[in-house]
C-alpha positions as CSV (number, residue, x, y, z in Angstrom):
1,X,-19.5,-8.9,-38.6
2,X,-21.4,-8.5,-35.2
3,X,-18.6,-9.8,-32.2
4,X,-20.7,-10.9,-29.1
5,X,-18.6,-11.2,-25.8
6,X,-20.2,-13.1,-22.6
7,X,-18.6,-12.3,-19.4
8,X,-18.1,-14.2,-16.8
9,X,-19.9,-13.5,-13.3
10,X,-16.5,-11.5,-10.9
11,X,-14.3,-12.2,-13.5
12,X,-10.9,-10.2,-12.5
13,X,-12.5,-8.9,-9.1
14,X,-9.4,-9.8,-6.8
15,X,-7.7,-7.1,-9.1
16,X,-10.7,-4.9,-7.6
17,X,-10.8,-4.9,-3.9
18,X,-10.9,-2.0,-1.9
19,X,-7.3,-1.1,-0.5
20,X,-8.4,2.0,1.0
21,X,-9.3,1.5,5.4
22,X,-11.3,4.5,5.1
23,X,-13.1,3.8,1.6
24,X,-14.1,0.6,3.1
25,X,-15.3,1.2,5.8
26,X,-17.8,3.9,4.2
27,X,-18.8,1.2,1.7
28,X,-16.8,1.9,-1.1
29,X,-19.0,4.9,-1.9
30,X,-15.8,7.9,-1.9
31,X,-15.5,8.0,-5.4
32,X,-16.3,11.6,-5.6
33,X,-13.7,12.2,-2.6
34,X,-10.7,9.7,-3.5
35,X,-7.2,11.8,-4.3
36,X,-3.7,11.5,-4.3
37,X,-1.8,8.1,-4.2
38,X,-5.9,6.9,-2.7
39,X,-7.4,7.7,-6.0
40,X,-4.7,5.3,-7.9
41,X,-7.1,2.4,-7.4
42,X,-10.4,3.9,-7.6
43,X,-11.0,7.1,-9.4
44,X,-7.6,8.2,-11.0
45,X,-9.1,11.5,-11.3
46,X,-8.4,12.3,-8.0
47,X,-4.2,12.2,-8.6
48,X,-4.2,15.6,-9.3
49,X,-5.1,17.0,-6.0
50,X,-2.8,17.4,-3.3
51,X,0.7,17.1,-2.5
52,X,3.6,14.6,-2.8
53,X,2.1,11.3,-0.7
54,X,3.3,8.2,0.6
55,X,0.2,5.7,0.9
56,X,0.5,1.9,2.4
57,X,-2.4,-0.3,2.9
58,X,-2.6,-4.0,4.4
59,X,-4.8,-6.3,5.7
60,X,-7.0,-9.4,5.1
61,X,-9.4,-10.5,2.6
62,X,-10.4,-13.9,4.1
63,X,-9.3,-15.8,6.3
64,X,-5.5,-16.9,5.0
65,X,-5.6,-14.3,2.2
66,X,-3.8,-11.3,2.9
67,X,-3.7,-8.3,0.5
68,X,-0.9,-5.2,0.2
69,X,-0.7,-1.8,-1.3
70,X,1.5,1.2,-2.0
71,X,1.1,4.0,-3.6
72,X,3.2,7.8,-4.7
73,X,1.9,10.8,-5.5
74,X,4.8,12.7,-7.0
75,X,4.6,16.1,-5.6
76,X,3.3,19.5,-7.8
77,X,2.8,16.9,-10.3
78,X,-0.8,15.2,-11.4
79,X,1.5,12.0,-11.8
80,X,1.3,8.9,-9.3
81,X,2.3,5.0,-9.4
82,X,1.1,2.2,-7.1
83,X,1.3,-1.6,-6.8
84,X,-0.9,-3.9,-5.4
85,X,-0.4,-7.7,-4.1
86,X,-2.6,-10.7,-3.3
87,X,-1.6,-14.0,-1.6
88,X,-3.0,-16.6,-0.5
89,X,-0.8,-19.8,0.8
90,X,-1.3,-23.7,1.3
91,X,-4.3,-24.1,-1.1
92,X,-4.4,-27.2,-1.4
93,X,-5.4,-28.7,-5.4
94,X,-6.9,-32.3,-5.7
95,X,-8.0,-34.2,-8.5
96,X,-8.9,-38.2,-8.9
97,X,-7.5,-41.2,-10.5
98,X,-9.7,-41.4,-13.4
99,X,-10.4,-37.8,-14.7
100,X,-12.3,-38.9,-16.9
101,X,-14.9,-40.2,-14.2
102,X,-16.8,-38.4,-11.2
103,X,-15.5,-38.5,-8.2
104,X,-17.0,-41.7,-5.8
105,X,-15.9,-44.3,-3.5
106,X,-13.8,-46.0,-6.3
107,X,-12.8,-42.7,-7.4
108,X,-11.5,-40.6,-4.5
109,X,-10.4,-37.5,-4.9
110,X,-6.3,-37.0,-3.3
111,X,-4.3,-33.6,-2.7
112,X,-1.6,-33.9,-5.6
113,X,0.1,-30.0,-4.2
114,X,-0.2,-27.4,-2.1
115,X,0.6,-24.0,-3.5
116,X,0.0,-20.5,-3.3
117,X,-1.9,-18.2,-5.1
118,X,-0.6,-14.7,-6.2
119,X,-2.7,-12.0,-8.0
120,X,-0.4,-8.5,-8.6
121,X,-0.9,-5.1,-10.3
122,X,1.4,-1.9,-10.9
123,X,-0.5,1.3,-11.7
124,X,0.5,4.1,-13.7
125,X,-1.8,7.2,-12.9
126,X,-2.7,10.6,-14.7
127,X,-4.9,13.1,-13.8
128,X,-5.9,16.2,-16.1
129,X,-7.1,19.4,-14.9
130,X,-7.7,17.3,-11.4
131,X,-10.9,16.8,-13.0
132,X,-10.3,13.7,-15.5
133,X,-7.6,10.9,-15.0
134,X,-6.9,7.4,-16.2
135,X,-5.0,4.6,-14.5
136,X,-2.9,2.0,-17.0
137,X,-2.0,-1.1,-15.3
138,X,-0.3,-4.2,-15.5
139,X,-1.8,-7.7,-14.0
140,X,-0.5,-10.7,-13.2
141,X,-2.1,-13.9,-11.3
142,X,-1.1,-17.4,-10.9
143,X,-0.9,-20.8,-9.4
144,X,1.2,-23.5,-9.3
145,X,1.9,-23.8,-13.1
146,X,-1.2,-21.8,-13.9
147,X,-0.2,-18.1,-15.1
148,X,-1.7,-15.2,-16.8
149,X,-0.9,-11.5,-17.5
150,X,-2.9,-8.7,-18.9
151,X,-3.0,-5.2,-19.1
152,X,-6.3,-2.7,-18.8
153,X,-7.4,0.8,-18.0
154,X,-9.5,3.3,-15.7
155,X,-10.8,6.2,-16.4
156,X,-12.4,8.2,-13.7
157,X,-14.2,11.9,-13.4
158,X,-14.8,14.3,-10.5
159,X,-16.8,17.2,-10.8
160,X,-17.6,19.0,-7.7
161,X,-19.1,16.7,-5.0
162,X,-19.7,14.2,-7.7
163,X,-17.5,11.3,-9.2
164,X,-17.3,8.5,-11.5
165,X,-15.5,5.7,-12.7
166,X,-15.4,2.8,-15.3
167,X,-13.2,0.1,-14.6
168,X,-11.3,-2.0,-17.5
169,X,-13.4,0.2,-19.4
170,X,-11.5,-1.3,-22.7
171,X,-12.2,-3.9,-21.4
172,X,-9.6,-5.9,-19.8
173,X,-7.9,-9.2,-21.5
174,X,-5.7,-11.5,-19.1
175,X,-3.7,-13.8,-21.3
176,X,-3.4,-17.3,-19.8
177,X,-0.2,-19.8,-20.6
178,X,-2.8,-22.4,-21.4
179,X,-3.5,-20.4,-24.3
180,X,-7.0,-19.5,-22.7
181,X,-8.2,-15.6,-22.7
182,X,-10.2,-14.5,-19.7
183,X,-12.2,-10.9,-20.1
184,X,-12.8,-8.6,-17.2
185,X,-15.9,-6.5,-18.1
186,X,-16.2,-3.1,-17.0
187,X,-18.2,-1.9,-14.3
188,X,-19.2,1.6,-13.7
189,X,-19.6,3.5,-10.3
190,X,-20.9,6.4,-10.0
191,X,-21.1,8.2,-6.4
192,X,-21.8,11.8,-4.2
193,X,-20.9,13.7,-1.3
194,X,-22.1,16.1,0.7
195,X,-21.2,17.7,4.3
196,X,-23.5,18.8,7.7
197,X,-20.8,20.4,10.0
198,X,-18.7,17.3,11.2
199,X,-20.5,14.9,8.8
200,X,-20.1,13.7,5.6
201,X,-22.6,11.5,4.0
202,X,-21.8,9.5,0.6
203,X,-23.8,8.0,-1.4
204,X,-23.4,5.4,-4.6
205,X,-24.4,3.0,-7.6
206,X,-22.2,0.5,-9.2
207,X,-23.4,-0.8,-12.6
208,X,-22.4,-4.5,-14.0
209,X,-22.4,-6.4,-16.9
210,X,-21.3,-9.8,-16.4
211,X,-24.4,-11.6,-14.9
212,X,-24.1,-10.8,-11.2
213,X,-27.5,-11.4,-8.7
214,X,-26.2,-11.9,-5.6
215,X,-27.1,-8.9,-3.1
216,X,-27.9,-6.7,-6.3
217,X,-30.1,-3.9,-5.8
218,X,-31.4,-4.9,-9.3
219,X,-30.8,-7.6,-11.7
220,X,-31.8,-7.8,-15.4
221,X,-30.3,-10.5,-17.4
222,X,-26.7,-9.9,-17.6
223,X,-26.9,-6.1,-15.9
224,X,-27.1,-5.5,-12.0
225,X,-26.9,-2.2,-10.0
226,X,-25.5,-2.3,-6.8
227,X,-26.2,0.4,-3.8
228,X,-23.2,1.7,-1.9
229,X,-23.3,4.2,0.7
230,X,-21.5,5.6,4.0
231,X,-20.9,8.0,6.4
232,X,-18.2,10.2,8.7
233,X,-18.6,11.9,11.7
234,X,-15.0,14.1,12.0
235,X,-14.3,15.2,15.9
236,X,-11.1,16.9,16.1
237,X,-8.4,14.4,15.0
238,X,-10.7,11.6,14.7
239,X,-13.0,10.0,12.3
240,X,-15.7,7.5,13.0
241,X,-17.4,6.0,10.3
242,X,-19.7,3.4,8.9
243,X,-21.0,2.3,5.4
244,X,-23.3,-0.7,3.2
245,X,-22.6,-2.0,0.0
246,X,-24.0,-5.1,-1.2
247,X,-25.7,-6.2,1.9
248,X,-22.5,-6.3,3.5
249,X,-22.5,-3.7,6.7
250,X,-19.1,-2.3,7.9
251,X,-16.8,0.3,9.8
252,X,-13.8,2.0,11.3
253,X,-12.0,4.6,12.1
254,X,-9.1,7.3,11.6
255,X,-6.8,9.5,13.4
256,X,-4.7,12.9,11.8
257,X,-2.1,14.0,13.3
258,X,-0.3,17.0,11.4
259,X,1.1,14.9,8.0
260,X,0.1,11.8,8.8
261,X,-3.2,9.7,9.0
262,X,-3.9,6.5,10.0
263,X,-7.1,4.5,9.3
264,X,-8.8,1.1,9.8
265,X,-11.8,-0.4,8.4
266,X,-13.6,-3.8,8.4
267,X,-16.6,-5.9,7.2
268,X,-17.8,-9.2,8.4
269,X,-18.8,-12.2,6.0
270,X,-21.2,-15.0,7.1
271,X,-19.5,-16.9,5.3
272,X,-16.1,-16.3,4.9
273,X,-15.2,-14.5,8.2
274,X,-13.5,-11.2,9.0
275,X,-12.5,-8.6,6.1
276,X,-10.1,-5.5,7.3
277,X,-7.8,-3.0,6.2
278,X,-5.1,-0.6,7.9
279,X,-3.8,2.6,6.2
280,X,-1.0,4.7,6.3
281,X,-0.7,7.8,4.3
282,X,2.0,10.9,4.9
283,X,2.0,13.8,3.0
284,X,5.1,16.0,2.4
């Protein structure tokens, strides 16, 4: 029996947004540097370096969508666990009187509620060898009476000043209380590193399978590549960076200061406005 599965175009992407200030602002092109509670979203490989961390990340998506994330890096231990929330208030939902007619001057479409929207994840992350991890994690998103919950995995590799990772490489199945299955396909991203003195230039691909054109590097039927890149210019206890991916350019900073650093990074969108994120990490 030959099973054929089509996915849909950014199927599951609000589960994959980039927490990490200083990973966005470098274009999402770290994977070969994520580690510790960082990696948890992005190359769970990366949990085994480092020491015990505390790692917080806010900011917003779009305007009147805000997203949150924390992360823990158990110390002397390649173990770490991190949760991730996205909500977006007072969408409003229409509909018509005659649903089973187009909407038109006899037909007008009415707001029957106003709710909010809520996409959540917990991650469970393993690293072996701080060479090879996977992240299992648990999904959740819903509206108004609309609800679905899933489960998936990442599995992630670092070698040297190379990285890669393929996300919901099983792939993903959210489960919706319609009875309705929705498939996240994987994507794969693949990215390198190297350093000059003071600065670090990345560089990266992203590979996807669900029938994405839009600002693709390439685009072959249901396959597109994406280009990613950034870079980092380190002065002391400061950062200044900048990075492309997707067309998109963007930027930020960070400050260290003994166990603690602090980052910002942001994008802008034509056509849904500003895109930012602030970090907090400690280590201990």
């Amino acid at each position: 029996m030959l099973l054929i599965v089509a996915f849909l175009p950014y199927s599951g992407e609000i589960f994959r947004i980039d927490m990490d200030a200083r990973s966005l602002a470098m274009g999402t092109s770290i994977i070969s540097l994520e580690s510790g509670a960082r990696s948890i979203l992005w190359n769970p490989a990366g949990v085994g370096e480092g020491r015990g961390e505390i790692y917080v990340s806010t900011g917003l998506l779009y305007e009147g969508t805000v997203a949150t994330f924390a992360g823990y890096r158990f110390p002397s231990r390649p173990y770490a666990v991190g949760g991730y929330m996205v909500l977006s208030g007072g969408i409003e939902l229409t509909t018509v009187p005659d649903t089973t007619r187009p909407p038109s001057e006899d037909n007008p479409p009415y707001v029957y509620a106003v709710a909010n929207y809520v996409a959540s994840a917990l991650y469970f992350s393993t690293s072996f060898r701080a060479r090879y991890g996977i992240s299992l994690k648990l999904l959740y998103q819903g509206i108004l009476n609309d609800r679905a919950v899933g489960i998936g995995a990442d599995a992630g590799l670092r070698w040297k000043n190379f990285g890669i990772v393929i996300k919901d490489f099983l792939p993903t199945i959210l489960f919706w209380n319609s009875g309705e299955r929705e498939i996240i396909s994987p994507t794969v991203i693949a990215s390198g590193h190297f350093r000059r003195g003071n600065l670090l230039i990345s560089l990266g691909v992203d590979m996807n399978f669900d029938d994405r054109y839009y600002d693709r590097l390439l685009s072959i039927g249901t396959y597109s590549i994406g280009l990613r890149g950034g870079l980092e210019y380190s002065y002391r206890m400061a950062s200044f960076r900048a990075g492309y991916r997707d067309g998109k350019i963007s930027m930020g900073f960070g400050i260290r200061y003994r166990n603690y650093t602090v980052d910002m990074g942001t994008f802008y969108n034509a056509d849904l406005g500003l895109n930012y994120r602030v970090s907090l990490l400690t280590r201990f």
